[in-house]
C-alpha positions in Angstrom: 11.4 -35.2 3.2 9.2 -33.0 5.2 6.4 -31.4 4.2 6.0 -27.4 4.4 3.7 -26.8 7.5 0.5 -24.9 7.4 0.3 -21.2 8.5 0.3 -21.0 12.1 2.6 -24.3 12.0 6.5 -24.9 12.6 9.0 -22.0 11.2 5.4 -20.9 9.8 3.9 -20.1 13.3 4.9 -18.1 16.5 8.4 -19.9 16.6 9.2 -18.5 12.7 11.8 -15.1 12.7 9.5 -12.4 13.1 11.1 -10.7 9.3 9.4 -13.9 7.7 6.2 -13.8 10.1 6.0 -10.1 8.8 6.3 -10.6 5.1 3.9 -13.8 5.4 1.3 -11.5 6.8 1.6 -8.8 4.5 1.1 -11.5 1.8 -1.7 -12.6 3.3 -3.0 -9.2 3.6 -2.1 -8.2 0.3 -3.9 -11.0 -1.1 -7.3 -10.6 1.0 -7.1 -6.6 -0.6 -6.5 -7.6 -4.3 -9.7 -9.7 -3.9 -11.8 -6.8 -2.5 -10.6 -4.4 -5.0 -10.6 -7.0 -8.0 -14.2 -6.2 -9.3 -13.5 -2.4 -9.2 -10.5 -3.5 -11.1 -8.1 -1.7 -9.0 -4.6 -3.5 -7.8 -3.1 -3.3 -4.7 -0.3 -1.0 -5.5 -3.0 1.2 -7.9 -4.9 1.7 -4.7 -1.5 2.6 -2.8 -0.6 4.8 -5.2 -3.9 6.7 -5.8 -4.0 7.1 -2.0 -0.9 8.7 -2.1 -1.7 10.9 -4.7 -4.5 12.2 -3.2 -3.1 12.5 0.5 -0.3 14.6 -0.8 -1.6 16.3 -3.8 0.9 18.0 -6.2 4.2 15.0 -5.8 5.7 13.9 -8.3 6.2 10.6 -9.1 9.6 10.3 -7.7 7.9 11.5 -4.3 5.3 9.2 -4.1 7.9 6.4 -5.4 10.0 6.5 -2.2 7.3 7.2 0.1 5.4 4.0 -1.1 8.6 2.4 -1.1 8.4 1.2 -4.9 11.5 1.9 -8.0 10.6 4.7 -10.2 10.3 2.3 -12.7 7.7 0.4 -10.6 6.1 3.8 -10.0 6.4 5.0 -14.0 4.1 1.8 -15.1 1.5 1.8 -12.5 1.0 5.7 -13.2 1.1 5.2 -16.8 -1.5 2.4 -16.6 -4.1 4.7 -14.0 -3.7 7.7 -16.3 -4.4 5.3 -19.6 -7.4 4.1 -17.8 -8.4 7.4 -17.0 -8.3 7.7 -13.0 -5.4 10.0 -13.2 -3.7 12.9 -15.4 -0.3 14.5 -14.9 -0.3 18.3 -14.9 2.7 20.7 -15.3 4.1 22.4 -11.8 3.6 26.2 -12.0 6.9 26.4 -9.7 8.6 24.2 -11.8 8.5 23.6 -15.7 10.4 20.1 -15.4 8.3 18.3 -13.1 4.6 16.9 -14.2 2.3 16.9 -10.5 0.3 14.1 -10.4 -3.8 14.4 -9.7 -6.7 12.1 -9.6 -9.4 12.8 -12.1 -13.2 12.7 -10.7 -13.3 8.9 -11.8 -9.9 8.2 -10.1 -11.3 9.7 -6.7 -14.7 7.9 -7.1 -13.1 4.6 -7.5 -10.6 5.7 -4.7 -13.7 6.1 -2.6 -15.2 2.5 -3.1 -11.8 1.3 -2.4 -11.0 3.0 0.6 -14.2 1.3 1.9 -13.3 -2.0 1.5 -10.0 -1.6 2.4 -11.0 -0.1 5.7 -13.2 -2.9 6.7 -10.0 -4.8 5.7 -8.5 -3.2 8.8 -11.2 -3.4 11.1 -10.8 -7.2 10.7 -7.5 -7.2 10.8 -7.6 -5.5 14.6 -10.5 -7.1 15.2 -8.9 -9.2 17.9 -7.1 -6.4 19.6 -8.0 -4.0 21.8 -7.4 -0.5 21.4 -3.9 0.0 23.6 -3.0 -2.9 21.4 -3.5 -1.5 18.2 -2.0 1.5 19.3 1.2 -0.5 20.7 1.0 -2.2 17.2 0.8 0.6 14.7 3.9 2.6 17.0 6.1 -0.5 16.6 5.4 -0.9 12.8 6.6 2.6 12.3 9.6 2.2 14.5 10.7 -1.1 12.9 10.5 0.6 9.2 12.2 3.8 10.7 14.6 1.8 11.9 15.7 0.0 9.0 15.2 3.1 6.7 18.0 4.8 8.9 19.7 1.7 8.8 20.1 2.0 4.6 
């Protein structure tokens, strides 16, 4: 029996399928934010969502579902949790009595604040080794693999 290889190592390394590269990276990453965020006690997916919120103000929470790529379901429990804890509250759309728009209160977009923060120094060390035209390349290819596969579904 052989043992499971180190990141950076075997299947693990630059020989892996880029799909499983991808997703161990974004573990990786997602693991390195929930640490910087933990003492503000803010998740991962709060902070997605919150950012969302408050980059498209006024979507409901089926619209900030699909664009952060989460179920409604998903999407139902972590607003339910940020609006119990205070950092959001649901208001009723003027243009439309069925749908609740979804807006950060003042404690929702301090703690947004401090997060952003961290998470942007987050992404300067994640580019840290590339140069600009690189991260440029990077960040166009990243959008063109997940527009490809969106069309693809």
């Amino acid at each position: 029996m052989q043992p499971v290889p180190e990141i950076g190592e075997g299947k693990r390394g630059e020989s892996g399928y880029l799909g499983y590269l991808m997703r161990q990276a974004v573990a990786a990453n997602r693991q390195a934010t929930e640490r910087a965020l933990e003492d503000l006690g803010v998740t991962q997916p709060q902070f997605l969502v919150m950012t969302l919120i408050h980059a498209y103000p006024g979507s409901s929470g089926a619209d900030l579902a699909r664009a952060a790529m989460l179920t409604p379901q998903t999407m139902s429990v972590i607003v339910a949790n940020l609006e119990k804890a205070g950092r959001l509250h649901r208001a009723n759309d003027p243009a439309n009595a069925r749908r609740q728009r979804l807006e950060l209160t003042e404690e929702g977009l301090d703690l947004l604040n401090q997060s952003r923060e961290r998470v942007r120094a987050l992404d300067r060390e994640l580019a840290a080794d590339l140069t600009a035209e690189q991260e440029q390349f990077l960040r166009k290819w990243l959008v063109q693999v997940a527009q490809r596969h969106d069309r693809a579904t």
